[in-house]
C-alpha positions in Angstrom: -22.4 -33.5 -73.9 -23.5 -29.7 -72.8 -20.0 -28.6 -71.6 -17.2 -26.8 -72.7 -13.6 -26.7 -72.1 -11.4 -23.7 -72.9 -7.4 -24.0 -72.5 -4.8 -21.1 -72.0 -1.1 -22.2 -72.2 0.6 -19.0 -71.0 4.0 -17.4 -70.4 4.3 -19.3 -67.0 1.5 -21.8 -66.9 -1.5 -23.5 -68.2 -5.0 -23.7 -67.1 -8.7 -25.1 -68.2 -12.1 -24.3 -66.9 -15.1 -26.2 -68.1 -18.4 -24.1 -68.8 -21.8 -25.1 -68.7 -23.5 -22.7 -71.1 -27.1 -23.0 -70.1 -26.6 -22.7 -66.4 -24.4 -19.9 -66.8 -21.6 -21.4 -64.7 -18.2 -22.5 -64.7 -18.2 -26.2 -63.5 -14.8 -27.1 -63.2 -11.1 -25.4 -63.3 -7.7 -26.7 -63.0 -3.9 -24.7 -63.3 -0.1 -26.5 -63.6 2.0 -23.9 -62.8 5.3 -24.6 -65.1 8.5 -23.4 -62.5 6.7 -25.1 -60.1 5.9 -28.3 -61.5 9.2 -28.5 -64.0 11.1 -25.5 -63.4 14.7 -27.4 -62.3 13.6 -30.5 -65.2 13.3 -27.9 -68.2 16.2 -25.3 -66.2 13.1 -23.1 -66.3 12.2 -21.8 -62.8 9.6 -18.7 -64.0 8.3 -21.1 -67.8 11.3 -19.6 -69.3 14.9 -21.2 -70.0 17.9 -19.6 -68.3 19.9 -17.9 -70.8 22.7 -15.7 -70.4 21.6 -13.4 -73.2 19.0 -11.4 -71.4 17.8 -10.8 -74.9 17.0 -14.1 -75.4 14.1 -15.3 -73.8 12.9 -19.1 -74.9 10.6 -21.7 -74.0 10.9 -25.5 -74.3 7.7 -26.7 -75.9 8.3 -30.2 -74.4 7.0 -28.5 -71.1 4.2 -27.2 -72.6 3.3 -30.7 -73.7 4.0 -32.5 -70.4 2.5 -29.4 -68.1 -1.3 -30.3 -70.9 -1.5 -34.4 -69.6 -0.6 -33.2 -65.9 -3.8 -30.6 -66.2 -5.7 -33.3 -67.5 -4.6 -36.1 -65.5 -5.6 -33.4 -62.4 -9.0 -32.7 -64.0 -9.9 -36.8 -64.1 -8.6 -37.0 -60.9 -11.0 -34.5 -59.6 -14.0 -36.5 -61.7 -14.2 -33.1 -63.8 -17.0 -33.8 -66.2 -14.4 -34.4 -69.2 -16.7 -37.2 -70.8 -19.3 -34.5 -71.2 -17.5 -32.2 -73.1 -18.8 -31.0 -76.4 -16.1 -29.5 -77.7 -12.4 -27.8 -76.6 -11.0 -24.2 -77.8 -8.5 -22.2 -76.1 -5.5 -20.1 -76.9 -1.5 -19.4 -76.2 0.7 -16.7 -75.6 1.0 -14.3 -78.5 3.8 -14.5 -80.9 5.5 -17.8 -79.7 7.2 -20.4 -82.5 7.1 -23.7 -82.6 9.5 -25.7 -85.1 8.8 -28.9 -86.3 9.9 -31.6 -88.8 7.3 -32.8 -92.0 6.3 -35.5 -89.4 4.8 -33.7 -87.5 1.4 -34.5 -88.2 2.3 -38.3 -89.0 3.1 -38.7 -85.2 0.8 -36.9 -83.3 -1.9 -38.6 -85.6 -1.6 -41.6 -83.8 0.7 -41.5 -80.6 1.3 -44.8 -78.3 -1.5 -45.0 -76.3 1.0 -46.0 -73.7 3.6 -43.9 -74.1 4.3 -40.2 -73.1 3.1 -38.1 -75.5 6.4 -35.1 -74.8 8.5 -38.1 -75.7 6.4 -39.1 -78.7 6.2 -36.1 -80.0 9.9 -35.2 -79.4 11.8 -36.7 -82.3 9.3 -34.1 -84.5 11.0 -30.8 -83.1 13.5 -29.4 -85.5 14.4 -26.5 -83.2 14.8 -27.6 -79.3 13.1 -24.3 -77.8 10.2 -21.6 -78.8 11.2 -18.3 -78.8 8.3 -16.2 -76.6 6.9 -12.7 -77.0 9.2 -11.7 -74.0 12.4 -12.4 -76.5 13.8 -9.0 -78.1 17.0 -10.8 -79.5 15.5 -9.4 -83.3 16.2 -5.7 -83.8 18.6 -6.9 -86.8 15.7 -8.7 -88.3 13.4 -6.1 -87.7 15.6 -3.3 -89.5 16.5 -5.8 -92.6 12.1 -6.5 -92.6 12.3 -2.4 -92.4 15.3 -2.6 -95.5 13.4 -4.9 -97.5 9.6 -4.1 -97.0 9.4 -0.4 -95.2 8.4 -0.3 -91.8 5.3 1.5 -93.1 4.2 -1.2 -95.9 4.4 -4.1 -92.7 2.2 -1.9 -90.3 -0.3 -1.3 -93.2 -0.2 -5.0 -94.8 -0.6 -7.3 -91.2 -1.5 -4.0 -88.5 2.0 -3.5 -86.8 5.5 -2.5 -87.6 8.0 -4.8 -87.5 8.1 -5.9 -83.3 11.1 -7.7 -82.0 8.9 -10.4 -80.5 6.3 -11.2 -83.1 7.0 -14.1 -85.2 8.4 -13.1 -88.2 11.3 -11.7 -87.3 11.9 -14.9 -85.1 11.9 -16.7 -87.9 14.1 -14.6 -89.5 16.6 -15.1 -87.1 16.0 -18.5 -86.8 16.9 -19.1 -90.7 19.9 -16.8 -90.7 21.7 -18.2 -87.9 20.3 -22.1 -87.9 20.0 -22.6 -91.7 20.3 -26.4 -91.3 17.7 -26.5 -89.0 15.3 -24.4 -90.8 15.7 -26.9 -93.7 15.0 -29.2 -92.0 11.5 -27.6 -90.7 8.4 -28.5 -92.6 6.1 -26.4 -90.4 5.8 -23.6 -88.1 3.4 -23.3 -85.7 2.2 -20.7 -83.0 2.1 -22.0 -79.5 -2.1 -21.6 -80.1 -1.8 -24.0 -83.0 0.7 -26.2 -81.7 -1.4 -27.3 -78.7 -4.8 -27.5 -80.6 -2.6 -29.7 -83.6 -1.6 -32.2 -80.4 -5.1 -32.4 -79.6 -6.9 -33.0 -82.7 -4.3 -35.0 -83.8 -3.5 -33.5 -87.2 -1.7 -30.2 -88.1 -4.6 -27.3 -87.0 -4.6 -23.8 -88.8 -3.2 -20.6 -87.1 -6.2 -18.3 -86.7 -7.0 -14.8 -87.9 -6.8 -13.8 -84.0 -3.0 -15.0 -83.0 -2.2 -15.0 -87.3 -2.1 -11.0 -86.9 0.7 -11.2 -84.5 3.3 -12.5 -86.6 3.8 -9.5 -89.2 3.3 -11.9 -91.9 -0.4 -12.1 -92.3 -2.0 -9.6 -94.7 -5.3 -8.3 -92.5 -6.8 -7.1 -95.2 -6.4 -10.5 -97.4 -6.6 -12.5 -94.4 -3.7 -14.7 -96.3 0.2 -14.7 -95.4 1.3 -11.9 -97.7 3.6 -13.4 -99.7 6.0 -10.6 -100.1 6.9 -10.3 -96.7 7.0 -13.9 -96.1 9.5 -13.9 -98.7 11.7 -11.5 -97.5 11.9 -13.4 -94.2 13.0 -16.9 -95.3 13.4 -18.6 -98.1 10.2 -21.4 -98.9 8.5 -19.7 -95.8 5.7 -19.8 -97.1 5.3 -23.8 -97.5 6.2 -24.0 -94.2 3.4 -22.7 -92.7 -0.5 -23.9 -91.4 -3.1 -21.9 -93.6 -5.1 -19.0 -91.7 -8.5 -19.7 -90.7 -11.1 -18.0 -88.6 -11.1 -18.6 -85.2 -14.5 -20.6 -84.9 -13.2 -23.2 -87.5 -13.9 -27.0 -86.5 -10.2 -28.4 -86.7 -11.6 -32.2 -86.3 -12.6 -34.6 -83.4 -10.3 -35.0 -80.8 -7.4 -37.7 -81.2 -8.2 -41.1 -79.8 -5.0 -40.5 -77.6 -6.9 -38.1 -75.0 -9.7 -41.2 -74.7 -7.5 -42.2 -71.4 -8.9 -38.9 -69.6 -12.2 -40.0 -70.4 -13.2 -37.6 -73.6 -15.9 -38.4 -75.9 -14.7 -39.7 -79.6 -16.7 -37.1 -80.3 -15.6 -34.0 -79.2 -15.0 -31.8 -81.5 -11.4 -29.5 -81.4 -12.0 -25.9 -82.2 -9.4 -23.7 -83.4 -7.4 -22.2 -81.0 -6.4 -18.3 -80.7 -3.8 -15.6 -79.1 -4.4 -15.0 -75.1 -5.3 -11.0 -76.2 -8.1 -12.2 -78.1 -9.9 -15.2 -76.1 -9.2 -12.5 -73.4 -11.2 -10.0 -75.8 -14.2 -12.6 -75.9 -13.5 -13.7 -72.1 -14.3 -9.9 -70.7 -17.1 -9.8 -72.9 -16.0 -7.0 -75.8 -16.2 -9.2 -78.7 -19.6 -7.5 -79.7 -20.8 -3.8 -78.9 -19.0 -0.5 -78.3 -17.0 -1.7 -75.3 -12.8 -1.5 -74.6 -10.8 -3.2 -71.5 -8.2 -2.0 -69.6 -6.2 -4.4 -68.0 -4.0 -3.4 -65.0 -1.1 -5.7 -64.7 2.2 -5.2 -64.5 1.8 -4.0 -68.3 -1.2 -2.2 -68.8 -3.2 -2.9 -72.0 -5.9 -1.5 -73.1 -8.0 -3.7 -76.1 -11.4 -3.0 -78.1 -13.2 -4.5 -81.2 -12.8 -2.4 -84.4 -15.8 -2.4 -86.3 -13.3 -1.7 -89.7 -9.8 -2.5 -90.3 -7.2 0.6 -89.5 -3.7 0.0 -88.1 -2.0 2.5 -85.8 -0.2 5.6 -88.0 2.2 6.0 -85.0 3.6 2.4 -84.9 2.8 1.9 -81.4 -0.6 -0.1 -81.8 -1.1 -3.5 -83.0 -4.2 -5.1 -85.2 -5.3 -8.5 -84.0 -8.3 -10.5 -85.3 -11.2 -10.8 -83.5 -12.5 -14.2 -82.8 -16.1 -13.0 -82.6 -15.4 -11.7 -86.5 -13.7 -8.7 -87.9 -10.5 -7.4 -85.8 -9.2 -5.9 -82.3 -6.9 -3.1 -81.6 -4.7 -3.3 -78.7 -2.2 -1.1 -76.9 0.6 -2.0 -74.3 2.2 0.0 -72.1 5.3 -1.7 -69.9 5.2 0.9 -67.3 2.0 -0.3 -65.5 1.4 -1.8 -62.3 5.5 -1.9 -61.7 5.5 2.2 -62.0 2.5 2.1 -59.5 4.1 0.2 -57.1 7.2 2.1 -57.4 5.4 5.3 -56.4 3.7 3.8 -53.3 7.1 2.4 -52.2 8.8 5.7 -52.8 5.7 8.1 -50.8 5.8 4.8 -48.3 1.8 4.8 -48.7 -0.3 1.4 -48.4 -2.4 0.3 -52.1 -5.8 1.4 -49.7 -4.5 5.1 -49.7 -3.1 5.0 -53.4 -5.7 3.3 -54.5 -8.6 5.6 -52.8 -7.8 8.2 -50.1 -5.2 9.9 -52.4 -8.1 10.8 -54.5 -11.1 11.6 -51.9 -9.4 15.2 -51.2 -7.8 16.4 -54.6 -9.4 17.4 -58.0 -8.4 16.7 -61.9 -4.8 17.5 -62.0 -4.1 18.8 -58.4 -5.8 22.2 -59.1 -2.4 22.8 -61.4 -2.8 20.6 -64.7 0.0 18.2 -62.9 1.3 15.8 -65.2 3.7 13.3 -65.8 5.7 10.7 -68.3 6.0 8.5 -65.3 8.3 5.8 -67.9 10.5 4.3 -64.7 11.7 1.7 -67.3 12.1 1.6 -70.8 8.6 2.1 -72.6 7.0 0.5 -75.9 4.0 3.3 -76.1 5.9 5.0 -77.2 8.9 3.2 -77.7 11.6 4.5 -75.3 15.0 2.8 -74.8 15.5 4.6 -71.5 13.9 5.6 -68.4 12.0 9.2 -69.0 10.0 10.9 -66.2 9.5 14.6 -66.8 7.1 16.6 -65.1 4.8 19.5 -65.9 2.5 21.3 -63.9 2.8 23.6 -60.5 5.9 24.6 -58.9 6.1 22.5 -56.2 4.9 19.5 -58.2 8.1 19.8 -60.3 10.3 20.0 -57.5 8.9 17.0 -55.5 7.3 19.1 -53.1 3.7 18.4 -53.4 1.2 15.9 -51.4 1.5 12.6 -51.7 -2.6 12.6 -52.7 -1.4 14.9 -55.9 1.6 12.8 -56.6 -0.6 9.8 -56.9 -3.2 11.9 -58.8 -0.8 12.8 -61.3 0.4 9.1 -61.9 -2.9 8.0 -62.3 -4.4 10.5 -64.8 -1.2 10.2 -66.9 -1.4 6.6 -67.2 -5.0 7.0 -68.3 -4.2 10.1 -70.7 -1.5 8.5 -72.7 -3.7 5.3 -73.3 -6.6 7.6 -74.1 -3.9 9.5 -76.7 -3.2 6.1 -78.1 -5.8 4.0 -78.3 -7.6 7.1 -80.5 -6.4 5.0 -83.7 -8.9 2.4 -82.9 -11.6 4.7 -83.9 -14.4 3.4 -81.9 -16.9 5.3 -79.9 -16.5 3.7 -76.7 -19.4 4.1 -74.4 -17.9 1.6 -71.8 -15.0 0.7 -70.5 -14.0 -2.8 -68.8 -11.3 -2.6 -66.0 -9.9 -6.2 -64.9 -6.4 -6.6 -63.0 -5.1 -5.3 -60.0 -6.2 -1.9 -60.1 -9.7 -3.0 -60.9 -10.5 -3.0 -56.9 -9.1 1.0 -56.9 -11.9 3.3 -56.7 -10.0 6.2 -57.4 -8.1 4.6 -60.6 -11.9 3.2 -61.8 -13.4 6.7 -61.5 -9.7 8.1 -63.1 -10.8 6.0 -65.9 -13.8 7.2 -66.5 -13.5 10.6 -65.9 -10.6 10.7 -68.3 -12.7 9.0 -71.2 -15.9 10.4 -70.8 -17.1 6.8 -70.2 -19.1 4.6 -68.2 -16.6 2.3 -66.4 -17.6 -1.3 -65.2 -15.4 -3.8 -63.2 -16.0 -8.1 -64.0 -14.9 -10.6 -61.7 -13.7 -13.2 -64.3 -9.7 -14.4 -62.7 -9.1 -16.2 -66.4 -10.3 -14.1 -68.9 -8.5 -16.2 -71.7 -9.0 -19.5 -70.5 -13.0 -18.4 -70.5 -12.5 -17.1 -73.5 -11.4 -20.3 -75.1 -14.5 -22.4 -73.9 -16.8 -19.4 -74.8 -15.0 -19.8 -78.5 -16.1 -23.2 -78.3 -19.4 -22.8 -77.4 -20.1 -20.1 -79.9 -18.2 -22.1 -83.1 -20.5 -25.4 -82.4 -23.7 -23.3 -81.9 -24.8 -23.5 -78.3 -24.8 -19.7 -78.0 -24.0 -16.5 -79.5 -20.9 -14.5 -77.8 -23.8 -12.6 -76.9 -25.2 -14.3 -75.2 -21.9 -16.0 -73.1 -21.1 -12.7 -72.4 -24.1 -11.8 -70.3 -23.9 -15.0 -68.6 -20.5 -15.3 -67.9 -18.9 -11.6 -68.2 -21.8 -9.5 -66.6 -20.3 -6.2 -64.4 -19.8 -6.6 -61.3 -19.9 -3.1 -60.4 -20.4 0.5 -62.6 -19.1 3.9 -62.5 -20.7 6.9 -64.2 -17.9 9.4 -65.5 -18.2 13.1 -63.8 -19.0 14.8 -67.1 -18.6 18.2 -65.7 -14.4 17.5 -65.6 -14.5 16.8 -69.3 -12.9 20.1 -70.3 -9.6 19.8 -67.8 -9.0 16.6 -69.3 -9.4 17.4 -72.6 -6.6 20.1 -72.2 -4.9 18.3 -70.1 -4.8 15.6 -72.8 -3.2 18.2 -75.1 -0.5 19.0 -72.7 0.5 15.4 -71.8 0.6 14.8 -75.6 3.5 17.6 -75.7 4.7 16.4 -72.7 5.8 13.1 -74.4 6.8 14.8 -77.1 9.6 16.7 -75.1 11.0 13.8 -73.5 11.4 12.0 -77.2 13.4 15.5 -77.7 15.5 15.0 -75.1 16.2 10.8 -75.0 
């Protein structure tokens, strides 16, 4: 039993890849895409249930259990070394809620070997669907936690303000307007901790990593802070798995998942948030190292060698699973503010992504920047489109090259999450690029001209999913994350910064700083 299995049950699907730690290799992989494979059953085309609220954004947790013994039923079917697995880890999406009834861990103990396990498991659901981190139905909640607590108390106590989609405030909501059901809930689990409970086959903890996303756990305790758990719900507080790290041995797996062909003895491993198996998975658990991930949100993550939350609000404090915490900033307009720019200058991703730059220096010559915020922004929080411009005439007036429009775009992403990522307090000597705009040259070399950083791209397509079996192999001691992270997260490619543009940017920082201030002026 040498392998390892890490799982990633995400917003729109859920995958597995098995590693083999000694050969450096990933040895099997499998995906169930949820719209796909259940979208019209669960009335959930993209993983997410119609709703005519477009506040409201749930999940049925059913589908997450059915879309687990399809992945696995795949994986046997594809004689993926499953009875050679050592032990299982992985992670969920962030912030997600799952209600269930006090028999919760009675049934999933010992489900009919014969029987669907979403139907088993079914009857223990006191709350038909899982609120997700893309719900923002909570701004209510989130002022009352603000009326009760203080906005700043919350950041301080569990690392971020009161968010609409973290889990406290869900369950806020949840109590006020379903107080029957809520009595009738005897625990609450994360989707992480749901998943890993099904497999072990007894009620798992919520770890330290996915904990700190809830506003309820104290990170400098590492306990639910009774307080603000208090000012949530009523009994909260009985209601919930106790925190643990996230290398803590939950058990052996349940005798239900012998039918795929696991050992009796593999051992479950607590699971964690997707941000910070992804942490692991990119190898940054250990050393001076952040990632930027280019997706249709950009987020940019790093250990933290001590414990600081963000004094602006906009940050958030996970833990890390490696030991200690992570800071991590999200910004929505990302890859979708990109993409509008190309469309608009009618330009292909080879010219945005590398000709615009080959002919134009730091800020176009002028100090050209932007707020490019084409939808409503969290860093920092915006309700309302803002894109104001500074710099040369003709840059303001939409004159200017296409090369220095894309320029501008591109430095101003990587300004404002150089301005906020500064909270994290790290000297970062290297910076990780995965996503989209990982095969850019220009943005890479944006990057690290803008940080003063060596830049390095990784080829690893799930990050989280890796993340989990590297989790796994670390907690049962068959490596260090050192170690996994050489073998499994090694660059790909590297890009030296051009020190010699460090002064430009380092005023140009200054002005996109009052830049962002002016548009908050005028929202």
């Amino acid at each position: 039993m040498k392998f390892f299995m890490g799982i990633d049950s995400s917003t729109q699907g859920i995958k597995a890849v098995i590693i083999d730690p000694d050969g450096g290799r990933i040895v099997a992989s499998e995906a169930v895409n949820f719209g796909k494979e259940f979208g019209s059953k669960y009335d959930s085309p993209e993983g997410v249930v119609i709703h005519p609220d477009p506040l409201v954004k749930h999940s049925d947790p059913l589908m997450w259990v059915e879309a687990l013994e399809l992945l696995l039923e795949r994986m046997k079917a594809k004689t993926a070394p499953l009875s050679e697995v050592s032990a299982i880890s992985g992670c969920g999406q962030q912030h997600g809620s799952v209600y269930l009834k006090a028999n919760f861990g009675e049934i999933i103990s010992s489900p009919p070997k014969d029987a669907c396990l979403r139907d088993a498991i079914a009857p223990a659901l006191s709350r038909k669907t899982s609120p997700i981190w893309m719900d923002s139905s909570t701004s209510a909640q989130c002022r009352r936690l603000d009326d009760r607590i203080g906005a700043e108390k919350v950041r301080e106590r569990t690392g971020s303000a009161p968010i609409e989609r973290f889990t406290g405030p869900q369950i806020m909501k949840f109590h006020e307007t379903e107080p029957e059901s809520y009595a009738q809930t005897g625990c609450i689990h994360l989707v992480s901790s749901f998943i890993c409970s099904i497999l072990a086959g007894k009620s798992a903890p919520i770890d330290y990593g996915d904990g700190a996303g809830m506003n309820m756990l104290n990170i400098k305790t590492l306990q639910w802070d009774k307080e603000i758990c208090d000012a949530i719900a009523p009994s909260l507080l009985g209601k919930l798995p106790p925190p643990a790290p996230s290398t803590t041995i939950v058990g052996r797996i349940s005798p239900y998942f012998g039918k795929f062909g696991f050992s009796p003895e593999t051992r479950i491993v607590a699971f964690t948030g997707d941000n910070p198996a992804s942490l692991v998975g990119t190898g940054a658990a250990t050393g001076s190292v952040a990632v930027i991930s280019l997706g249709t949100s950009d987020t940019f993550f790093a250990a933290m060698s001590k414990v600081r939350s963000d004094p602006d609000g906009c940050g958030h404090v996970f833990g890390n699973p490696a030991g200690g915490f992570m800071g991590l900033i999200c910004f929505k307009n990302g890859s979708l503010a990109r993409e509008r720019l190309k469309d608009e200058l009618g330009v292909d991703w080879g010219f945005f992504g590398r000709d615009a730059f080959m002919h134009t220096g730091p800020g176009g010559g002028s100090d050209n920047i932007m707020t490019p915020h084409f939808v409503p922004e969290i860093t920092p929080p915006r309700l309302h489109p803002v894109v104001n411009l500074s710099g040369s005439k003709d840059f303001i007036e939409g004159k200017s090259s296409k090369e220095i429009r894309i320029r501008a775009m591109v430095e101003s992403q990587m300004l404002a999450m150089r301005l906020h990522s500064s909270w994290i307090g790290e000297r970062l000597g290297t910076i990780r690029i995965t996503g989209g705009g990982s095969k850019s040259p220009g943005i890479c070399q944006t990057a690290a001209d803008v940080f003063g950083a060596k830049v390095e791209t990784i080829s690893v397509p799930d990050s989280a999913a890796l993340g989990g079996a590297m989790i796994a192999a670390a907690a049962t001691g068959a490596a260090s994350f050192g170690e996994l992270s050489s073998k499994f997260a090694a660059a790909s490619r590297t890009i030296e910064a051009d020190k010699g543009k460090k002064t430009v940017y380092d005023r140009m920082l200054d002005l996109y700083r009052e830049l962002e201030k002016e548009g908050q002026k005028t929202e």
